[in-house]
N, CA, C and O of each residue as an XYZ file, in Angstrom:
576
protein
N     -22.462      7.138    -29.797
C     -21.453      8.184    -29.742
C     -20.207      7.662    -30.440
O     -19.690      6.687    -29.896
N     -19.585      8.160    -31.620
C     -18.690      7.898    -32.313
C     -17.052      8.190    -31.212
O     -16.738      9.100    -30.445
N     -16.343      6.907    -31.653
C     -15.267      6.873    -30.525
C     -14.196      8.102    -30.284
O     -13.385      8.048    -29.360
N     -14.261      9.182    -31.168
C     -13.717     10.419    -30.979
C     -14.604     11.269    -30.085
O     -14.041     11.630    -29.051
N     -15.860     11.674    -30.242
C     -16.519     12.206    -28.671
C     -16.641     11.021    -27.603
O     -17.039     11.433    -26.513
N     -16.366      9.501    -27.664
C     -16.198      8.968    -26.428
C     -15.044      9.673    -25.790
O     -15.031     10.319    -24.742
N     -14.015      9.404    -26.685
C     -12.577     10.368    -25.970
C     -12.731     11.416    -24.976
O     -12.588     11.538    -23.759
N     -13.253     12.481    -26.469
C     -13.492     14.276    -25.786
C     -14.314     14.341    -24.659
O     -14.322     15.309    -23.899
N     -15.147     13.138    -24.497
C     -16.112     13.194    -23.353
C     -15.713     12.500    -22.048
O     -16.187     12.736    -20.937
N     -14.638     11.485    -22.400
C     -13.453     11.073    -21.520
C     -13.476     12.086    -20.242
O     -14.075     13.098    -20.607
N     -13.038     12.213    -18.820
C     -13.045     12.617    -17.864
C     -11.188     13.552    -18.199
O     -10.981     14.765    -18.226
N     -10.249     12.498    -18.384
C      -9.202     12.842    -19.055
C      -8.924     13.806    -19.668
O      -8.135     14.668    -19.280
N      -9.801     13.809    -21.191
C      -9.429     14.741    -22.432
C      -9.924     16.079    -21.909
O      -9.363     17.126    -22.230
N     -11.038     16.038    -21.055
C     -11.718     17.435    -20.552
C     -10.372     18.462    -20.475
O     -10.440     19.195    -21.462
N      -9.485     18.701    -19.875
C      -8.862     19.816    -19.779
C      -7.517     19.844    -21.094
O      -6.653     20.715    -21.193
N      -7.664     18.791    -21.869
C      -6.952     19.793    -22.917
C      -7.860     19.769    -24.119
O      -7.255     19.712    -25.190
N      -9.398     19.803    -24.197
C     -10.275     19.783    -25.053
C     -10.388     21.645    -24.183
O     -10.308     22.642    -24.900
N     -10.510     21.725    -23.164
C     -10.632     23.275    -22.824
C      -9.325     23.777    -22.947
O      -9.326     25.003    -22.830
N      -8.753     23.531    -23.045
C      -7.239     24.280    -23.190
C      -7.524     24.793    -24.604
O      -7.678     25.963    -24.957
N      -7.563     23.621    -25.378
C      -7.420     24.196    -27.064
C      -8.741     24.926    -27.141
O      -8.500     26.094    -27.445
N     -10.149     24.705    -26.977
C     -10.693     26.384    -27.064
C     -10.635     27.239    -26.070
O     -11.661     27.911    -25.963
N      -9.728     27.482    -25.228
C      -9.168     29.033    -24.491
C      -8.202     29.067    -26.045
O      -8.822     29.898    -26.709
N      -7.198     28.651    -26.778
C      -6.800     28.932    -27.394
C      -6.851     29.391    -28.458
O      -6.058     30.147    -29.020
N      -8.407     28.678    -29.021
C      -9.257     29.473    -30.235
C      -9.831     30.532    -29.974
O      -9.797     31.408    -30.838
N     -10.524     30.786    -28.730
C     -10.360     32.084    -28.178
C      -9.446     32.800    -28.312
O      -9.783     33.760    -29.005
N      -8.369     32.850    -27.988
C      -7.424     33.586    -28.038
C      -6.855     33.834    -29.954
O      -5.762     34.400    -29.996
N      -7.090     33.697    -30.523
C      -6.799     33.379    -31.586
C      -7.413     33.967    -32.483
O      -6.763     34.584    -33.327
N      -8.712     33.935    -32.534
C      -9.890     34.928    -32.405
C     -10.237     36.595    -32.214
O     -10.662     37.635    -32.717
N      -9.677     35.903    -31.045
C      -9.393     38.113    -30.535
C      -8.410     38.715    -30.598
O      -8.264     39.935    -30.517
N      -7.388     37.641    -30.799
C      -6.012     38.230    -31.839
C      -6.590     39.197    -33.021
O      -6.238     40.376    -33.060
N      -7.328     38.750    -33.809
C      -7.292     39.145    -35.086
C      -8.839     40.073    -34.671
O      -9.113     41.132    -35.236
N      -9.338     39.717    -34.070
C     -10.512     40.892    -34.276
C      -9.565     41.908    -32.991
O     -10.546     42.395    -32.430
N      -9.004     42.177    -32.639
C      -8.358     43.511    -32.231
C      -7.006     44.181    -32.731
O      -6.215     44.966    -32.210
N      -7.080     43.503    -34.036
C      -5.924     43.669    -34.741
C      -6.029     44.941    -35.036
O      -5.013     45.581    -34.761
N      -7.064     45.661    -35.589
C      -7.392     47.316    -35.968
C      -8.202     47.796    -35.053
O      -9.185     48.468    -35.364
N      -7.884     47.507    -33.800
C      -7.771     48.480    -32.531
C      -9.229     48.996    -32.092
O      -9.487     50.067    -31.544
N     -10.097     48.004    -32.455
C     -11.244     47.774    -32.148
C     -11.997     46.659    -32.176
O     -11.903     46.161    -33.299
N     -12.641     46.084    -31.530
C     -13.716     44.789    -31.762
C     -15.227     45.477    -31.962
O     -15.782     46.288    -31.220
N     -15.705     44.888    -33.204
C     -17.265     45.657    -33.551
C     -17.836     44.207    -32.734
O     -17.123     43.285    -32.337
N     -19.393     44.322    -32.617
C     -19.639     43.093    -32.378
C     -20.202     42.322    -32.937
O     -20.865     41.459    -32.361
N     -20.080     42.432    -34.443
C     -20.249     41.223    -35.387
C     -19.113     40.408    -34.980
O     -19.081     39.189    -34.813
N     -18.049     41.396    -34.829
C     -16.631     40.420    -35.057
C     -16.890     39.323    -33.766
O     -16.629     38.133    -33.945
N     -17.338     39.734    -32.656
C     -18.139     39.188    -31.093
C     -18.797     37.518    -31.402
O     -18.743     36.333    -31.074
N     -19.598     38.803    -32.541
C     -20.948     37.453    -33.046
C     -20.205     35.832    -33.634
O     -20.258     34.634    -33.353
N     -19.678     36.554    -34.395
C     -18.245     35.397    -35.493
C     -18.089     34.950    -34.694
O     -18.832     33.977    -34.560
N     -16.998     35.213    -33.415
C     -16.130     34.606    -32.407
C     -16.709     33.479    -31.895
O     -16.307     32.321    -32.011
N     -17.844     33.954    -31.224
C     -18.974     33.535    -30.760
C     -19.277     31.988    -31.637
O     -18.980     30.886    -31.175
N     -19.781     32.169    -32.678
C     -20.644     31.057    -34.040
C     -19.959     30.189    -34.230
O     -20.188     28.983    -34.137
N     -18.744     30.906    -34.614
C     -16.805     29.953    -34.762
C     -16.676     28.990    -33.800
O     -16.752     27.769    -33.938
N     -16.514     29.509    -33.006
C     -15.734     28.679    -31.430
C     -17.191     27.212    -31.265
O     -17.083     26.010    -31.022
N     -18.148     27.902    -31.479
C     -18.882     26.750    -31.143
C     -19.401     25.498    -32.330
O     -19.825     24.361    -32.126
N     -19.235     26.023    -33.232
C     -19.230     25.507    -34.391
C     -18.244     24.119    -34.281
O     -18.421     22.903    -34.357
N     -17.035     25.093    -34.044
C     -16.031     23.935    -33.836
C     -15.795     23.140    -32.958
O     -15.010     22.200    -33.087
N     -16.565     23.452    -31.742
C     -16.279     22.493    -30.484
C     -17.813     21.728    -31.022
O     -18.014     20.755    -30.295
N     -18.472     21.822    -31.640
C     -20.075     20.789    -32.054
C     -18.932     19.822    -32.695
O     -18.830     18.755    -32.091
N     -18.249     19.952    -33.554
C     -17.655     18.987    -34.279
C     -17.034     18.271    -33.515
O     -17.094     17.087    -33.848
N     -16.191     18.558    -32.218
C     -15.074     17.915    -31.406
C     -15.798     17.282    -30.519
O     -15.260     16.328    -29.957
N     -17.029     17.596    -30.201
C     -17.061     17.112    -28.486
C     -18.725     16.377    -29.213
O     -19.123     15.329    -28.705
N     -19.428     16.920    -30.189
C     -20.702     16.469    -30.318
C     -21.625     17.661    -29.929
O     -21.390     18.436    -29.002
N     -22.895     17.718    -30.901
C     -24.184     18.389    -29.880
C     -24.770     18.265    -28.652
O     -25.562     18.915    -27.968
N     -24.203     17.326    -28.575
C     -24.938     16.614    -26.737
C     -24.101     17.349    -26.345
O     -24.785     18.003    -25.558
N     -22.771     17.909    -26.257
C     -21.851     18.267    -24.851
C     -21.310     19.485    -25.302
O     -20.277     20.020    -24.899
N     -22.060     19.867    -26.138
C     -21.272     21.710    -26.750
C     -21.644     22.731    -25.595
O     -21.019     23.788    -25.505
N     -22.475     22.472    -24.877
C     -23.120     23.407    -23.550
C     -22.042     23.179    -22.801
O     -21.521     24.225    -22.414
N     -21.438     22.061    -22.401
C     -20.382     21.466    -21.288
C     -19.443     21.849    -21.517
O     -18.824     22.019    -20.466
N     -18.459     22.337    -22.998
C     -17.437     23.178    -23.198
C     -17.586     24.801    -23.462
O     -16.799     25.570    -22.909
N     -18.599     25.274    -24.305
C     -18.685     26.294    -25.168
C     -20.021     27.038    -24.699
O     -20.761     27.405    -25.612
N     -20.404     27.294    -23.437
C     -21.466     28.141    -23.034
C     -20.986     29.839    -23.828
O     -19.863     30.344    -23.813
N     -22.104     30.342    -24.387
C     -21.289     31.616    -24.780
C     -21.061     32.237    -23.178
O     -19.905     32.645    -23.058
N     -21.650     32.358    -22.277
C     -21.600     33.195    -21.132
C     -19.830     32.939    -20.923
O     -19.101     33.916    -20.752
N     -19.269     31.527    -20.960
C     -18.090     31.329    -20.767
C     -17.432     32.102    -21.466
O     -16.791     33.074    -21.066
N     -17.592     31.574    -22.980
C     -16.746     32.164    -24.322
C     -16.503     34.065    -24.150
O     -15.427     34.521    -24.536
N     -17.193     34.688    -23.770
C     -17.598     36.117    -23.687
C     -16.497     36.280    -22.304
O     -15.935     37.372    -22.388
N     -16.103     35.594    -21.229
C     -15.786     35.656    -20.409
C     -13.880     35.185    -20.893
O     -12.823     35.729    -20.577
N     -14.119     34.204    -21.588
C     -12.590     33.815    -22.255
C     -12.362     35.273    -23.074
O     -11.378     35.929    -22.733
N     -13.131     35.745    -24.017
C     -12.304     36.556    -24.650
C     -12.093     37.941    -24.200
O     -11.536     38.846    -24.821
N     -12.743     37.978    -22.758
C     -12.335     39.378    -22.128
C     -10.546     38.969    -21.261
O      -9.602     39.707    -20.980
N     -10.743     37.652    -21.102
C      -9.493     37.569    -20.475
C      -8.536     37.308    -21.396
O      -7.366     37.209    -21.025
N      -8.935     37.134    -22.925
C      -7.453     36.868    -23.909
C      -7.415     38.171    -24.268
O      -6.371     38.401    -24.878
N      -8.402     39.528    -24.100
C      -7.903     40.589    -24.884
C      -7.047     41.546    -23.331
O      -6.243     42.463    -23.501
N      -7.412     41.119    -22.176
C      -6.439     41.217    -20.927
C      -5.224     40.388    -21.288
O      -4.197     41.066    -21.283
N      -5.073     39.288    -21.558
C      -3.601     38.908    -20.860
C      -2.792     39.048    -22.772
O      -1.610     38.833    -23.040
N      -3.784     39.416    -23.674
C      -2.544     40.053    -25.166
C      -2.215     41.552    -24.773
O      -1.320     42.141    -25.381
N      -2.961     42.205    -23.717
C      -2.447     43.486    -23.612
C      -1.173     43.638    -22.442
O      -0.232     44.425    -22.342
N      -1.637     42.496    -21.636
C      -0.210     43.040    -20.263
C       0.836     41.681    -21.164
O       1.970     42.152    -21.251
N       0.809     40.381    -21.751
C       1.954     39.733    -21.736
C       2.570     40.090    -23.374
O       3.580     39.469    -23.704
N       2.055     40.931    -24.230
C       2.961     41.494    -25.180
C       2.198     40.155    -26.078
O       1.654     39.113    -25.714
N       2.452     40.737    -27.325
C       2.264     39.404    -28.906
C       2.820     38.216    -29.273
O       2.377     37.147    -29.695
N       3.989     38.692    -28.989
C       5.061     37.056    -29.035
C       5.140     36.374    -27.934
O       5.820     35.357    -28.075
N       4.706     36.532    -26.872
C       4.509     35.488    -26.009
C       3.095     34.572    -25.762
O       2.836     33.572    -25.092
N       2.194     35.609    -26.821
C       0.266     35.398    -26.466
C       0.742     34.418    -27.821
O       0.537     33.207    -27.744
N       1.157     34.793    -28.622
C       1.132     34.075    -29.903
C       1.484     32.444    -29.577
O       0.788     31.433    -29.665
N       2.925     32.671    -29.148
C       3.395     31.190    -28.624
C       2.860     30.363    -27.675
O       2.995     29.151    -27.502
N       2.184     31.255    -27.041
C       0.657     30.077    -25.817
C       0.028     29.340    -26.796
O       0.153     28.124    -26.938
N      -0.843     30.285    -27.667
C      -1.858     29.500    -28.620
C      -0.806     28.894    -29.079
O      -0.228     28.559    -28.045
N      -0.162     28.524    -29.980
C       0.816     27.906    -30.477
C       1.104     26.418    -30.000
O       1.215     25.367    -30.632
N       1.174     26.686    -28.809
C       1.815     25.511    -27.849
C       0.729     24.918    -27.122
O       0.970     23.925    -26.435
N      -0.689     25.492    -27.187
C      -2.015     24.650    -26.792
C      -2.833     24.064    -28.202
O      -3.777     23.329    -27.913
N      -2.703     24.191    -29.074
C      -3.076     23.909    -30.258
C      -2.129     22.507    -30.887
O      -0.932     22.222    -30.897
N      -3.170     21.964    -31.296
C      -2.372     20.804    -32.187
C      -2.832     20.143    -33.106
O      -3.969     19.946    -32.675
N      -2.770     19.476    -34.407
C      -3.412     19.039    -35.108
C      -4.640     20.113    -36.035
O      -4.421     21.317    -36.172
N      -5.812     19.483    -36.561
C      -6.898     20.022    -36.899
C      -7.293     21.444    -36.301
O      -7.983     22.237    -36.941
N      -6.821     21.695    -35.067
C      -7.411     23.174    -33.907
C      -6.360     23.958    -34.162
O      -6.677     25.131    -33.968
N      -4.830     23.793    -34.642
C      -4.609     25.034    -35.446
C      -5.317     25.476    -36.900
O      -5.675     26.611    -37.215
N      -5.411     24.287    -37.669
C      -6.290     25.418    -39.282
C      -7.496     25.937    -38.068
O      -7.494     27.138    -37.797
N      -8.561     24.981    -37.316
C     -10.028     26.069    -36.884
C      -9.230     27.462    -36.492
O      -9.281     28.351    -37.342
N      -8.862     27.595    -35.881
C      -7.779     28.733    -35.362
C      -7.790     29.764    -36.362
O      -8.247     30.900    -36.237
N      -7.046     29.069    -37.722
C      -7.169     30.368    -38.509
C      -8.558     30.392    -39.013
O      -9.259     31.401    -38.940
N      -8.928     29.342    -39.493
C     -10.664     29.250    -39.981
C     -11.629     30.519    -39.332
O     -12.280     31.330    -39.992
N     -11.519     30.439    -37.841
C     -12.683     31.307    -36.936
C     -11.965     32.681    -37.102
O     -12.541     33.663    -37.570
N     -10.545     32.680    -36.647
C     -10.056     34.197    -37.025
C     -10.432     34.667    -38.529
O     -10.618     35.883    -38.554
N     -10.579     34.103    -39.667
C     -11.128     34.423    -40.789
C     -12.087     35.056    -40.198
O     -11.958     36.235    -39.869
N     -13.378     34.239    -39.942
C     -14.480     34.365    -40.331
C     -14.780     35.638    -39.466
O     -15.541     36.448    -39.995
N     -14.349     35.910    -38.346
C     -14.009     37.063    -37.334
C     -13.523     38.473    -37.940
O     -13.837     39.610    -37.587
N     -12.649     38.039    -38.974
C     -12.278     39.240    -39.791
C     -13.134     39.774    -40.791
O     -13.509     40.942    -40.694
N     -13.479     39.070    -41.725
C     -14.506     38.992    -42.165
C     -15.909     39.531    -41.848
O     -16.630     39.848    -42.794
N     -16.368     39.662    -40.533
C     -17.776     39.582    -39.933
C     -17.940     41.255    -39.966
O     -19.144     41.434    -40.149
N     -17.442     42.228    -39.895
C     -17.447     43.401    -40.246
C     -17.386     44.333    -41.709
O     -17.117     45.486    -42.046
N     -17.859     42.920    -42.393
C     -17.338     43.857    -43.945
C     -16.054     43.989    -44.303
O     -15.893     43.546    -45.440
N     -15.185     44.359    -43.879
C     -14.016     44.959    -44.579
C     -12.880     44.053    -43.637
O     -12.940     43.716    -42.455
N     -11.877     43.822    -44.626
C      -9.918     43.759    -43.884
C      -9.326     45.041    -44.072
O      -9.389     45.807    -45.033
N      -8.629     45.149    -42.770
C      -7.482     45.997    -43.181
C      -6.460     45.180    -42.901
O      -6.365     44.075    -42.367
N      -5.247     46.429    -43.665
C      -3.811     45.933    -43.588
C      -3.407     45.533    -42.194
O      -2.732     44.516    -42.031
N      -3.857     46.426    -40.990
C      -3.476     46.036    -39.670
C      -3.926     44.008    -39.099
O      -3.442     43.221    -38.285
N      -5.213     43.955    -40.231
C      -5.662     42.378    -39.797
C      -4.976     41.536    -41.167
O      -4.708     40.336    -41.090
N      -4.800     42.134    -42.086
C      -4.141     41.067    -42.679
C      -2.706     40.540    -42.163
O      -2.359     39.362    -42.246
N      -1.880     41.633    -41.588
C      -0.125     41.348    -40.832
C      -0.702     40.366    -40.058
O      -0.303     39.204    -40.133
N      -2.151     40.908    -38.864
C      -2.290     40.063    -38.268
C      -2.537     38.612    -38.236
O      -2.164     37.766    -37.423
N      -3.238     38.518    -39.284
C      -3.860     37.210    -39.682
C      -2.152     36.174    -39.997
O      -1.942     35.037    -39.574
N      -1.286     36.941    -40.748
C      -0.073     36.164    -41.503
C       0.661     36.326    -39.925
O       0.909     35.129    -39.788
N       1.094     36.851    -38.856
C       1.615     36.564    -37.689
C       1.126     35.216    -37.082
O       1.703     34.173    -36.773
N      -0.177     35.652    -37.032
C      -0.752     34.057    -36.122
C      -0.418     32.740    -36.875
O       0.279     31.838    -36.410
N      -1.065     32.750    -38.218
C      -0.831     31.785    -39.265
C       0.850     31.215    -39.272
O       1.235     30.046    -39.310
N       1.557     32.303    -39.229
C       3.246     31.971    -38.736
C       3.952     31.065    -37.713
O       4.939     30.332    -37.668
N       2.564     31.644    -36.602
C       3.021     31.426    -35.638
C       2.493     29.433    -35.214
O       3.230     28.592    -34.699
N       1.243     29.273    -35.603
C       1.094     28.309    -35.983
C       1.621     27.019    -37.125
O       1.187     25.884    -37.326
N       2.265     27.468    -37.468
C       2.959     27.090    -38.539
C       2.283     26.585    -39.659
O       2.588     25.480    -40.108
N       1.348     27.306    -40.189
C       0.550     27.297    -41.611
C       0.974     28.872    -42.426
O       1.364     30.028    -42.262
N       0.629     28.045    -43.200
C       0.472     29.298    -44.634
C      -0.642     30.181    -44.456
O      -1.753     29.688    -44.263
N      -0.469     31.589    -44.500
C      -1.217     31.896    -44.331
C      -2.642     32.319    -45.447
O      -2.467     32.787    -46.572
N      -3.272     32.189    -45.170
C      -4.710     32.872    -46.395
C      -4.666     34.162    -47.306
O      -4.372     35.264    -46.842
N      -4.781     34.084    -47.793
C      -4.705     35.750    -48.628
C      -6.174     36.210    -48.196
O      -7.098     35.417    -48.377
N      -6.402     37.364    -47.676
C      -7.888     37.961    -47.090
C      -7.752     38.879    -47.972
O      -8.851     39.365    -48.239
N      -6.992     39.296    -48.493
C      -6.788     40.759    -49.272
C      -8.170     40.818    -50.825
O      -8.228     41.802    -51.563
């Protein structure tokens, strides 16, 4: 086991290795409810994304131990609950402030690929996409 999943697998790192994907979650369903619907390709993406990226962080041995989809499906019913009662600029600045390093670009990376997963951008997901990207403090992508 390479000494970066000794870490993530650390007893320690466990709760801010789950912190930062509740945050890619959240990040995620930012942008796939940006045009006031989630199809469920955009689901599927979310879904592929999030775990994709926690295989890289934590290893194949322990992607079940962070990233069960039953969980993930369960995170993004509660990030598209708490972006509707705590307003945008405060959901924005959570992810923001649980994210650090490398897990803000996945952040925008999976929200891409989320946007993306339906065929088409609109203007409502591109603002969106350049808000989060803001808010993280990256440049944002041109999807257009």
């Amino acid at each position: 086991m390479s000494s970066v999943r000794a870490l993530f697998s650390a007893r320690s790192a466990r709760p801010k290795v789950e912190a930062s994907m509740r945050a890619l979650v959240q990040s995620a369903v930012f942008l796939a409810s940006a045009d006031g619907h989630v199809e469920e390709s955009e689901v599927e993406a979310l879904v592929d994304g999030l775990r994709a990226v926690m295989a890289r962080t934590v290893g194949p041995e322990l992607l079940d131990d962070y990233a069960k989809v039953p969980v993930l499906l369960d995170e993004a019913r509660s990030a598209m609950r708490h972006l509707a009662t705590r307003g945008e600029a405060p959901y924005l600045a959570g992810i923001a402030a649980a994210l650090e390093g490398d897990f803000k670009k996945d952040a925008v990376e999976v929200a891409l690929a989320v946007v993306f997963a339906d065929g088409r951008t609109s203007d409502k997901e591109q603002a969106a996409l350049d808000r989060l990207s803001r808010a993280l403090g990256l440049s944002s992508p041109d999807v257009v």
